[in-house]
C-alpha positions in Angstrom: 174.8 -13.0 -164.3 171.7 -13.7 -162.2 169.9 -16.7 -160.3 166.7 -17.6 -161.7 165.2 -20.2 -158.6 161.8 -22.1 -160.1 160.0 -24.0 -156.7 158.5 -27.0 -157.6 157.6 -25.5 -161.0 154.6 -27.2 -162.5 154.6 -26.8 -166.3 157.1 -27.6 -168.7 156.8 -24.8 -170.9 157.3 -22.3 -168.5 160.4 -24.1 -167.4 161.7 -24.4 -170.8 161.2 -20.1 -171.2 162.6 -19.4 -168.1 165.5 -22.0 -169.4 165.6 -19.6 -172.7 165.6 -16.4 -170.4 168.9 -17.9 -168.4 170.7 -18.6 -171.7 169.8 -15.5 -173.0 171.0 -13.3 -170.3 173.7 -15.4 -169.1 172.0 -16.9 -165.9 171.6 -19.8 -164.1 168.4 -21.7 -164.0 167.8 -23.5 -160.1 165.1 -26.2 -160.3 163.7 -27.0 -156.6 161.9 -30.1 -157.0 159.4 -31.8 -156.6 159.4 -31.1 -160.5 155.8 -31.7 -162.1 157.2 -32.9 -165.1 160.5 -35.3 -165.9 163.9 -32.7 -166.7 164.4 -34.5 -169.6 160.6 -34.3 -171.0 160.1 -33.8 -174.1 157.8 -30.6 -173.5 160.6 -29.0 -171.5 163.1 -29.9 -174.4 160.6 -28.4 -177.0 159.6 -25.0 -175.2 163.6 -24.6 -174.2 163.8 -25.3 -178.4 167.4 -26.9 -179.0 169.4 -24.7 -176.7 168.1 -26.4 -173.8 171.3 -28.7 -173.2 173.0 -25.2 -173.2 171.3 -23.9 -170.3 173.3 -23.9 -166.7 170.9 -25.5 -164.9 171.1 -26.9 -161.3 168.8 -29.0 -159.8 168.0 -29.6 -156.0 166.3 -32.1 -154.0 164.2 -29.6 -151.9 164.4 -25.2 -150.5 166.6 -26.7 -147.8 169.6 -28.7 -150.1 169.2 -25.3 -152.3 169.5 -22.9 -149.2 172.6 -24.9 -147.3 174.3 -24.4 -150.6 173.8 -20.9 -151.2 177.2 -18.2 -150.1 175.9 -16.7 -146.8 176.3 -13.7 -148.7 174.0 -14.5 -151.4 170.9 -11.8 -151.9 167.1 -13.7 -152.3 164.3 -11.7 -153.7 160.8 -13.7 -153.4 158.5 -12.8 -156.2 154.9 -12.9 -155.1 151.6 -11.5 -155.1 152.0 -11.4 -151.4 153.7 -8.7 -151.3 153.6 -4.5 -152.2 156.6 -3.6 -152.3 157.2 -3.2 -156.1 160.2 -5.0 -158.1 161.3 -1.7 -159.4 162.2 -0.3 -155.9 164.8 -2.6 -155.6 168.7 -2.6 -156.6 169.6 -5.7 -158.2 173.5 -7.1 -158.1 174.8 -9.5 -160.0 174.5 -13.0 -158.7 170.9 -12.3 -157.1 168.5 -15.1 -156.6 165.2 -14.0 -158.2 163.2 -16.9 -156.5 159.8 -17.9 -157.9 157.3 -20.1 -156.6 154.9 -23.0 -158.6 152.2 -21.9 -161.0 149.4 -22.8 -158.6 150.2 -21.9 -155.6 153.2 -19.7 -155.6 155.8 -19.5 -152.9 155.2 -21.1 -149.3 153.9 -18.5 -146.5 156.3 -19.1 -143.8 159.4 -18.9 -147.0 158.0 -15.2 -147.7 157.7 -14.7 -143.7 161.2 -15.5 -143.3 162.2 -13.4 -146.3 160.0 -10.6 -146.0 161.7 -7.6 -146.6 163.0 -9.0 -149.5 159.4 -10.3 -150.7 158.5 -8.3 -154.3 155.9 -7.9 -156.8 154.7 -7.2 -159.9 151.9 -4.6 -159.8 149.4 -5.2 -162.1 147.1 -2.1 -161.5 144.4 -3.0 -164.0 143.5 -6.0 -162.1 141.3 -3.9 -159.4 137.8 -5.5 -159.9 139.0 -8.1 -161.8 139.3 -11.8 -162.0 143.4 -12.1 -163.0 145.0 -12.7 -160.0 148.6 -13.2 -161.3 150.5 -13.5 -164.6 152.1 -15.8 -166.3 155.3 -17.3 -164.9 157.7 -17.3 -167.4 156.2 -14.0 -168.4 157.4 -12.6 -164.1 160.7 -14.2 -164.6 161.3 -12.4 -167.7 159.8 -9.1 -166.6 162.1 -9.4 -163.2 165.2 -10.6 -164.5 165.2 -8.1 -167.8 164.6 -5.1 -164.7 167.6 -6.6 -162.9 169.6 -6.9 -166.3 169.0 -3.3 -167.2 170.0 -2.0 -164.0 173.7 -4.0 -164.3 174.0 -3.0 -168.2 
């Protein structure tokens, strides 16, 4: 249904929900490495639970391998804090790449540049003031890709 693209995801247990979130909703989970963790770690296995060998994942060696391989018609949405145009304001297709980058850093600059217009966000308008700079990862992927979902249903 969708393309769910981790960037040199960090944590194994957000990889393993965003794995649950693919299988749920019929997606494919992307894996740019470098990976923090091993694939076959036993954290990832544990926070994917025992569907994890179900999961359509695809793995690639870096943005560029993943990008070369992509259909030149393929649609990328960046998520990032980056950005203020709000997820909601966009129409999702099946087949879209929701691309997120790693838990510490997020995506690269000169990746949202050249993607720009289709750079999104989550709003998080209780934050003004405050020390949270960003949510959790799996919790974006699930919030973005559940938006996408209902607007295909």
């Amino acid at each position: 249904m969708f393309n769910i693209v981790m960037v040199q995801p960090e944590i194994p247990h957000n990889t393993g929900a965003a794995g649950r979130l693919a299988l749920a909703t019929g997606s494919t989970l992307h894996l740019i490495e470098p990976l923090g963790f091993e694939i076959d770690d036993k954290a990832v296995k544990r926070a994917g639970l025992d569907y994890w060998k179900d999961v359509d994942v695809k793995t690639w060696s870096s943005w560029e391998d993943f990008e070369t391989n992509m259909a030149a018609d393929s649609r990328l949405f960046l998520l990032t804090t980056k950005s203020t145009q709000p997820y909601w304001k966009k129409a999702f297709q099946e087949g879209d790449y929701l691309v997120f980058g790693r838990e510490t850093k997020g995506l690269d600059a000169d990746l949202i540049e050249k993607h720009k217009d289709d750079a999104i966000t989550i709003p998080m308008p209780g934050t003004t003031g405050r020390s949270t700079r960003s949510l959790n990862l799996a919790t974006s992927i699930g919030i973005v890709l559940y938006e996408a979902v209902r607007q295909n249903s």
